[in-house]
C-alpha positions as CSV (number, residue, x, y, z in Angstrom):
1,X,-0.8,-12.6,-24.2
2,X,-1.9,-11.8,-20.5
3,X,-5.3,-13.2,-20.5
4,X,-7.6,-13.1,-17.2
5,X,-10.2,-15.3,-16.8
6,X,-12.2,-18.0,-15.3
7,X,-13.1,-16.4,-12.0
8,X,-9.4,-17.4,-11.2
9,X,-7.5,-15.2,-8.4
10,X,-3.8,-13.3,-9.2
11,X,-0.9,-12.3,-7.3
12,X,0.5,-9.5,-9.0
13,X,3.9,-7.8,-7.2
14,X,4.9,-4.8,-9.0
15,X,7.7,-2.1,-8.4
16,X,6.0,0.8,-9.4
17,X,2.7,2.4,-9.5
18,X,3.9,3.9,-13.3
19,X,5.0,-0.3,-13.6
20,X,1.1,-1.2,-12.5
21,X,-0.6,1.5,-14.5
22,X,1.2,0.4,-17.8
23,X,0.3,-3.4,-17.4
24,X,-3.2,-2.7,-16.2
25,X,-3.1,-0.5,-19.4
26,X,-2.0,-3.6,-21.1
27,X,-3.9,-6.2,-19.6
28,X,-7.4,-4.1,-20.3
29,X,-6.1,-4.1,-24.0
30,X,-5.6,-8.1,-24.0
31,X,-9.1,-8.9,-22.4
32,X,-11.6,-6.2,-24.4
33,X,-14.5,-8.3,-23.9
34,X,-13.9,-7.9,-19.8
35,X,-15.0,-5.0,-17.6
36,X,-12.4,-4.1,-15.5
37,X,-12.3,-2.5,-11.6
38,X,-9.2,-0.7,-10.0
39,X,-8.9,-0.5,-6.3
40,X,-6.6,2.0,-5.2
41,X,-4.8,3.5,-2.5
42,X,-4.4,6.8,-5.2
43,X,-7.1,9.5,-4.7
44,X,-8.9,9.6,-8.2
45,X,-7.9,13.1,-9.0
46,X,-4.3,12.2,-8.8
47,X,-5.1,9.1,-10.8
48,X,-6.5,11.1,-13.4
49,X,-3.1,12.1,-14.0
50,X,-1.9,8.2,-15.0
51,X,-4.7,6.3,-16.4
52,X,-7.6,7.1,-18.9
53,X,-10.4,5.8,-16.4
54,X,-13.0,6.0,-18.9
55,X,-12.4,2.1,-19.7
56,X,-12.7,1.1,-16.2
57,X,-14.3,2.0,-12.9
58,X,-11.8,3.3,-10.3
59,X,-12.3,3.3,-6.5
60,X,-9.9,5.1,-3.9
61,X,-9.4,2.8,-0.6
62,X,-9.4,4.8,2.7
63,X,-11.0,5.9,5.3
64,X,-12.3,8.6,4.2
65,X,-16.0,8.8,3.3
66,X,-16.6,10.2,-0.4
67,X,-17.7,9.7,-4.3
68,X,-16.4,6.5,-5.3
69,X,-14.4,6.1,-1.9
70,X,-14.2,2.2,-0.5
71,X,-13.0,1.4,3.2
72,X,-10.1,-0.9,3.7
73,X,-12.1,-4.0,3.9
74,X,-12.4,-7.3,2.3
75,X,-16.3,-7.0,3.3
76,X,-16.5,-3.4,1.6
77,X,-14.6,-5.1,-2.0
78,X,-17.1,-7.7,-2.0
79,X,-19.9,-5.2,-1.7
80,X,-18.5,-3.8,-4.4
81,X,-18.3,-6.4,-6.4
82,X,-21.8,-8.0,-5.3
83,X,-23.2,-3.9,-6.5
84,X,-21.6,-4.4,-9.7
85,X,-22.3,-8.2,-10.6
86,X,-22.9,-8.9,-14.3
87,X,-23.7,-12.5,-14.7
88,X,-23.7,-12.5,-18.6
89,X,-20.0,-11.3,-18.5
90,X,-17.0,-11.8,-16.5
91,X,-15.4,-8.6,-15.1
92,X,-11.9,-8.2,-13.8
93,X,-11.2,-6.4,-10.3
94,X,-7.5,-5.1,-9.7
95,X,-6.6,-4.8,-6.1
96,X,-4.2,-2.2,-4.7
97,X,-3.2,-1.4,-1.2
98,X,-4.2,-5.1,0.8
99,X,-1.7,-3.6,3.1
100,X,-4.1,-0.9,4.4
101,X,-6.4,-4.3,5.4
102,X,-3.5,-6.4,6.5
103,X,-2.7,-3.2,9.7
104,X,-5.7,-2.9,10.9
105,X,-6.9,-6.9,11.0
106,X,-3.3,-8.8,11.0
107,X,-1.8,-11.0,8.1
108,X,-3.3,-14.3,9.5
109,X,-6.9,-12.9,9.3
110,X,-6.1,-11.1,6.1
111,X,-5.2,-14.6,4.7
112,X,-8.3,-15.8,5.7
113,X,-10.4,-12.9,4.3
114,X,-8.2,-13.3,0.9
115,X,-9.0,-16.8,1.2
116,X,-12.9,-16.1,1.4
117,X,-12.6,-13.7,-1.7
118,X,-11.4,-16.0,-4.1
119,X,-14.1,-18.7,-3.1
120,X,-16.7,-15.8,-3.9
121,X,-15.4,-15.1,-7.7
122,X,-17.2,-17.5,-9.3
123,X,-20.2,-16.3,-7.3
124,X,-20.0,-12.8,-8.4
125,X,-18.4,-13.8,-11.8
126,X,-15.4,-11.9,-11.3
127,X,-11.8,-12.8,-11.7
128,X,-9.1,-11.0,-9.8
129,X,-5.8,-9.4,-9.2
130,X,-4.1,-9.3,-5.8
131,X,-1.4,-6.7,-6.1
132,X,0.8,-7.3,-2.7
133,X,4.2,-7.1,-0.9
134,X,5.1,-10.3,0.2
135,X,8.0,-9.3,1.6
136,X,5.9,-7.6,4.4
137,X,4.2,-10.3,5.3
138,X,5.6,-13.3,7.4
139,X,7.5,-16.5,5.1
140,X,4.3,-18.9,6.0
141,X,1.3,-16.5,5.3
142,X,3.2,-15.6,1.9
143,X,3.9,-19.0,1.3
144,X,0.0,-19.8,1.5
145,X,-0.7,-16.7,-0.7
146,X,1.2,-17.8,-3.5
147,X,-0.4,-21.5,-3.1
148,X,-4.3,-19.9,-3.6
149,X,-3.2,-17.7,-6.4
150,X,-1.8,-18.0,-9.8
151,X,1.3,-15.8,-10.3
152,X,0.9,-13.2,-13.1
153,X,3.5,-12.5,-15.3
154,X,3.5,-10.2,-17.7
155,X,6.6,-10.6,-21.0
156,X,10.0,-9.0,-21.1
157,X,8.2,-6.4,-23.3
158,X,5.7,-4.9,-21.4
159,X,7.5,-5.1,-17.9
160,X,10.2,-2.7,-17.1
161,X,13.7,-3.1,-15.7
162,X,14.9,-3.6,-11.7
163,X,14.9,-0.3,-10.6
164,X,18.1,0.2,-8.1
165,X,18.8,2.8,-6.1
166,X,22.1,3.8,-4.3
167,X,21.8,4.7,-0.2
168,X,25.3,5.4,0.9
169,X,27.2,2.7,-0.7
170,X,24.1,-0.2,-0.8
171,X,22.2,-1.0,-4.3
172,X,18.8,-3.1,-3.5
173,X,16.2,-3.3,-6.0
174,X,13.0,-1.2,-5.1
175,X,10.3,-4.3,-4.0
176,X,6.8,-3.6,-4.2
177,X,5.2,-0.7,-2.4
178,X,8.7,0.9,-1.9
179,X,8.1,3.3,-5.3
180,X,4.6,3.9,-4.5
181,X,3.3,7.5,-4.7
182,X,1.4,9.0,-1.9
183,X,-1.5,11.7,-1.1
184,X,-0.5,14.9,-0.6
185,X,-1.2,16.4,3.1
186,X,-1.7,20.4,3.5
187,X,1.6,21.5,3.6
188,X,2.2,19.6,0.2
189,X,4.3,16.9,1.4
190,X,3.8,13.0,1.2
191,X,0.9,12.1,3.3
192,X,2.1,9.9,6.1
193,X,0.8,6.3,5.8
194,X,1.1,2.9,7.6
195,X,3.3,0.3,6.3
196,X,2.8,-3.4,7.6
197,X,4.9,-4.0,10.2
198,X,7.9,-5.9,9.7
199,X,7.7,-9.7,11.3
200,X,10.9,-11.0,12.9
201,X,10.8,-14.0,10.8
202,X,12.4,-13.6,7.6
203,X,13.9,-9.9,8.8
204,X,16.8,-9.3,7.0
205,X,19.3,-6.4,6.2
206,X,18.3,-6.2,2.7
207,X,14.6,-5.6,3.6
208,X,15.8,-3.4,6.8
209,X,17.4,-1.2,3.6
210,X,14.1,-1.4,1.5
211,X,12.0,-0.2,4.5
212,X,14.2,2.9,5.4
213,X,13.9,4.0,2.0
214,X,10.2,3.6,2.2
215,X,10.3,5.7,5.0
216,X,12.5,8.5,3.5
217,X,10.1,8.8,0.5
218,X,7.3,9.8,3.0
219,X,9.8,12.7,4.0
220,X,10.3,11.0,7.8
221,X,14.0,11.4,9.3
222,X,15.1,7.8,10.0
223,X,18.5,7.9,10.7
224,X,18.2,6.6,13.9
225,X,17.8,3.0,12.7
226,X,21.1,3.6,10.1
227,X,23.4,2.2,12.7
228,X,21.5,-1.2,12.6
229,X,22.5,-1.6,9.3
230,X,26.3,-2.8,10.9
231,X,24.6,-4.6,13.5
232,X,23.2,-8.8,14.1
233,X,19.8,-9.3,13.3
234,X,18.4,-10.0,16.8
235,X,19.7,-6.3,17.6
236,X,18.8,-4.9,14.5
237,X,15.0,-5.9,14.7
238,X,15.0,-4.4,18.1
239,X,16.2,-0.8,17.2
240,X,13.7,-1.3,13.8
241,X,10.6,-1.9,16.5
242,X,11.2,1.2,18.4
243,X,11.9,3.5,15.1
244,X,8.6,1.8,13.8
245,X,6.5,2.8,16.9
246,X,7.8,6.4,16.8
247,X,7.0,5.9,13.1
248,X,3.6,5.0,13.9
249,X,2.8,7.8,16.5
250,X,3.8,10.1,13.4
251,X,1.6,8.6,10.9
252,X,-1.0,9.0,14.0
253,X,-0.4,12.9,14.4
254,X,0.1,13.5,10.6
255,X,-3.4,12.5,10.0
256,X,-4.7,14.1,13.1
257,X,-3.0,17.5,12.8
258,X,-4.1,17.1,8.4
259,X,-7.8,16.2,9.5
260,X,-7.8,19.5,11.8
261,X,-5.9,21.7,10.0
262,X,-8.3,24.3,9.7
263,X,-8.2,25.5,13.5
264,X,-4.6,25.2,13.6
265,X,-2.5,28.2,12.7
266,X,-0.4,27.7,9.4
267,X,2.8,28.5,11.6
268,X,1.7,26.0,13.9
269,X,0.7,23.3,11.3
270,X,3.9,23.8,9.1
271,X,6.0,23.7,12.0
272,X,4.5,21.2,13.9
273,X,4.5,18.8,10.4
274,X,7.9,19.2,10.2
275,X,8.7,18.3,13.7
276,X,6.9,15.3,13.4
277,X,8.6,13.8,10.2
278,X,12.1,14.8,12.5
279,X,10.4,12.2,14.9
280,X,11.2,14.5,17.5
281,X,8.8,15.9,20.3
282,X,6.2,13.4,19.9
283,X,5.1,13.7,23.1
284,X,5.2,17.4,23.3
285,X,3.1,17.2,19.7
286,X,0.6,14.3,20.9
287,X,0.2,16.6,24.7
288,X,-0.4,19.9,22.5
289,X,-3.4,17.7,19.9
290,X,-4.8,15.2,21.3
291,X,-5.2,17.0,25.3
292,X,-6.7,20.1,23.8
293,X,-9.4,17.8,22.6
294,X,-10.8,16.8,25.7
């Protein structure tokens, strides 16, 4: 039985956001007497599609400002937690989408903040569980992480199988965050979102392979980087850093071009999407938004 308890701290590395939902599912029907908290990077209304919230409390991380909304921030968690403190009974707060926090404050400092939440369970009477991709994260910092916490595992029966997935010839299982669904933008594709950068240290093919496939779920055109694939891992990282800056100047304009899409024409906007997951004429694209705001 998957019991959580004693204002103790969990890593939890899942394949799937069906995979999570089912053992949160479980784990909220092993600990009845717990209240439990679900921090996601899933807007609620989508989440209303995969998990009966009425036995928990559910908050979407992003930057958006809204109804149960919750800025990627170890500070803005704790806040949450501190609002929501129950010192008769232990609650349970699931964390989702770490990676959000880990781009915008590096892994170091995120190991330090995830350091600083665990010492604050006991004070809030909460226990926790960390749902990250190691594999993003450089070999020392995920070293560390799996020293503070305890590894949850959940039994043969409630977990599902590897996924695998073909990509021209190459079968890799589908780590964490590589299955994840994403927030629709206007034109009804995958949002664009940021994915932790890649560290040299530890960069493989096999996770080269798992991060093109991440990218080709958002819908972006990577076929650029397929040729590193066949080349030495020195080479390889290089072509990766320049598809992932191109990558990022997207994610940039996608959220610009979505946040604005009002005053742009829907020729202009559909076109102008699709150009950018082509990761063609991002200069032309950044001249034609970000100019015309001045």
């Amino acid at each position: 039985m998957v019991q959580v308890s004693g204002n103790r701290a969990y890593l939890y590395e899942t394949q799937s956001y069906s995979e999570l939902f089912s053992d949160l599912e479980f784990m909220i029907e092993k600990n009845p007497e717990s209240k439990f908290t679900l921090i996601t990077r899933i807007p609620l209304r989508r989440l209303l599609e995969q998990l009966e919230l009425n036995s928990l409390d559910a908050y979407w991380m992003t930057e958006s400002d809204g109804n149960n909304s919750i800025k990627p921030s170890i500070s803005a968690i704790l806040g949450i937690m501190e609002q929501n403190m129950d010192t008769s009974n232990e609650q349970v707060i699931v964390i989702e989408g770490l990676e959000l926090v880990g781009d915008k404050i590096g892994s170091h400092q995120l190991l330090s903040e995830i350091t600083m939440l665990v010492d604050k369970l006991s004070r809030f009477n909460y226990s926790c569980v960390l749902c990250l991709d190691l594999l993003a994260m450089p070999d020392k910092i995920a070293t560390k992480i799996k020293y503070i916490l305890d590894y949850l595992e959940f039994s043969d029966e409630t977990t599902s199988p590897t996924i695998y997935e073909e990509n021209e010839g190459i079968q890799t299982s589908i780590s964490p965050g590589e299955n994840m669904e994403y927030e629709l933008g206007e034109d009804g594709n995958p949002r664009l979102v940021y994915l932790s950068k890649l560290p040299r240290v530890g960069f493989s093919n096999n996770i080269l392979v798992k991060r093109i496939l991440q990218w080709r779920r958002m819908g972006l055109d990577v076929s650029e980087i397929e040729p590193a694939l066949n080349y030495q891992e020195d080479k390889a990282y290089e072509l990766y850093k320049s598809v992932e800056e191109k990558v990022r100047r997207a994610v940039d304009l996608d959220r610009f071009i979505n946040s604005n899409s009002s005053s742009i024409n829907a020729s202009d906007l559909a076109t102008d999407i699709f150009r950018l997951r082509q990761l063609t004429s991002l200069d032309e694209l950044e001249k034609k938004y970000y100019q015309s705001t001045y």
